[in-house]
C-alpha positions as CSV (number, residue, x, y, z in Angstrom):
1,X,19.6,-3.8,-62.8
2,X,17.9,-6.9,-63.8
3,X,17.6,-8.5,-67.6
4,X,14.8,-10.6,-68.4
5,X,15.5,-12.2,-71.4
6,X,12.3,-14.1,-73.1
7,X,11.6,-16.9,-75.9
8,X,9.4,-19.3,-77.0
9,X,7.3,-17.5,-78.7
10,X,5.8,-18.2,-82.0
11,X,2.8,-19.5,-84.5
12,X,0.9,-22.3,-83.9
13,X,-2.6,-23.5,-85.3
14,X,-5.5,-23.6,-82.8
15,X,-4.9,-27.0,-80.2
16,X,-1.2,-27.0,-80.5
17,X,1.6,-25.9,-77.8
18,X,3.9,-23.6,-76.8
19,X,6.5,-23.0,-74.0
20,X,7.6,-19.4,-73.3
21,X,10.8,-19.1,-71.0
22,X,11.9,-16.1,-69.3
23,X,16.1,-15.9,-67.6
24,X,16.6,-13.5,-65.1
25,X,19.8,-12.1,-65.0
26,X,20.6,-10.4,-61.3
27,X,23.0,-8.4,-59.8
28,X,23.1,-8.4,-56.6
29,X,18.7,-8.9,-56.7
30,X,16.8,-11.4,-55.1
31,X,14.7,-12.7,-57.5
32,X,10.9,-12.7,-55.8
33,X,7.5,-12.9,-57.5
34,X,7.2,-14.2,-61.4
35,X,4.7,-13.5,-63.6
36,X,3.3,-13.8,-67.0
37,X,1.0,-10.8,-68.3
38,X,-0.1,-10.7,-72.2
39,X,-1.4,-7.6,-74.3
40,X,-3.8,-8.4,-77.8
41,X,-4.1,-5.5,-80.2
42,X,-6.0,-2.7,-78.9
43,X,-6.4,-4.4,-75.6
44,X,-5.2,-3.1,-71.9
45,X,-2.7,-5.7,-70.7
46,X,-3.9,-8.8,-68.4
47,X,-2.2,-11.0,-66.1
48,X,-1.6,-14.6,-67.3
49,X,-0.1,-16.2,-64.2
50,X,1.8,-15.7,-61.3
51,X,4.4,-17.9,-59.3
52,X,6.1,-17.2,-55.8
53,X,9.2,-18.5,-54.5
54,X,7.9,-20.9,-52.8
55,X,5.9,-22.1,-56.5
56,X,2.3,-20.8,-55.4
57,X,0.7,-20.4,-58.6
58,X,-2.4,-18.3,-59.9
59,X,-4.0,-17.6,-63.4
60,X,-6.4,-16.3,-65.0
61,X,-9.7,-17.7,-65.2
62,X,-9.3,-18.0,-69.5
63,X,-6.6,-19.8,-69.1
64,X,-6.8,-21.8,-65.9
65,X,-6.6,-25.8,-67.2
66,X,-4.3,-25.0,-70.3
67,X,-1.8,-23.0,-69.1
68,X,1.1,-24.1,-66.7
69,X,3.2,-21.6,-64.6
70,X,6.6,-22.9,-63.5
71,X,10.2,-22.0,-62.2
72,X,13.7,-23.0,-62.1
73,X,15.1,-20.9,-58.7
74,X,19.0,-21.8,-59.7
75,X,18.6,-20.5,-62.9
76,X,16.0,-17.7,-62.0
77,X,14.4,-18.7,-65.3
78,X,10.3,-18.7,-65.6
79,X,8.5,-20.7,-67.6
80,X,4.5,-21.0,-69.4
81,X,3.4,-24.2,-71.1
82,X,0.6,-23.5,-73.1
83,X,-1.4,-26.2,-74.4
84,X,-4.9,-26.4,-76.1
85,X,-4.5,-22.7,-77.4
86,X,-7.4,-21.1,-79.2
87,X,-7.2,-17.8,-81.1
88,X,-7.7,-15.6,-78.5
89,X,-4.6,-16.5,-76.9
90,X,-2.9,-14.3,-79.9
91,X,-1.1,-11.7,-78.1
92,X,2.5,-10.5,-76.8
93,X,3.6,-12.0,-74.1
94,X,5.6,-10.2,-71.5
95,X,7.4,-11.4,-68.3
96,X,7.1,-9.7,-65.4
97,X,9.8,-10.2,-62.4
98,X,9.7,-8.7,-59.0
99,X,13.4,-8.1,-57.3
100,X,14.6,-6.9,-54.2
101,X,17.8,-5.2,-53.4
102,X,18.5,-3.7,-50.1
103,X,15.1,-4.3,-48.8
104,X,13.4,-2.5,-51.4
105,X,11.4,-3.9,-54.5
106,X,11.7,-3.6,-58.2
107,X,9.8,-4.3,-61.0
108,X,11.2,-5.0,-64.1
109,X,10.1,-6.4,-67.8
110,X,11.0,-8.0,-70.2
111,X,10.7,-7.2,-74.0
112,X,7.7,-9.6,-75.3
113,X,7.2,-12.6,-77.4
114,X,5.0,-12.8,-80.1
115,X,2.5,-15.3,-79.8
116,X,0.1,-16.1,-82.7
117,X,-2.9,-19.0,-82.5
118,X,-4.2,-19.1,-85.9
119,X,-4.8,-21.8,-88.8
């Protein structure tokens, strides 16, 4: 099984910053693919960013600019600084870890971070 433990969530007024972090805990996983997805109230969930092991990064277009994907392989931890957030970045953010074990891949969550953009 593998943990994914997030933080960094919060409020913040419209313009301001935060950094979400997600830990991986593994046993006996090989930690692959990273990503960041976020769900708004009575919306379908979206991808935010991805990161591979070798740190190729992708976003979405709305967020492309502001929005930095990043990774700490020792520590298997994720990371998203967001900067210049508007409203519309109000959502839960969840973490989204791809591990392999044996040859055969997992997908596992974490729980979600609240994070509100309002003045």
């Amino acid at each position: 099984q593998v943990q994914l433990v997030e933080s960094g969530g919060g409020l913040v007024q419209p313009g301001g910053s935060l950094r979400l972090s997600c830990a991986a805990s593994e046993s006996g996983f090989s930690i692959n693919d990273m990503a960041w997805y976020r769900q708004a109230p009575g919306k379908q969930r979206e991808l935010v960013a991805t990161i591979t092991t070798r740190d190729t990064t992708n976003y979405a277009d709305s967020v492309k600019g502001r929005f930095t994907i990043s990774r700490d392989n020792a520590k298997n931890t994720a990371y998203l600084q967001m900067n210049s957030l508007k409203p519309e970045d109000t959502a839960v953010y969840y973490c989204n870890v791809l591990a392999v074990r044996l040859g055969i891949g997992h997908n596992y969550w974490g729980q979600g971070t609240q994070v509100t953009v309002s003045s």
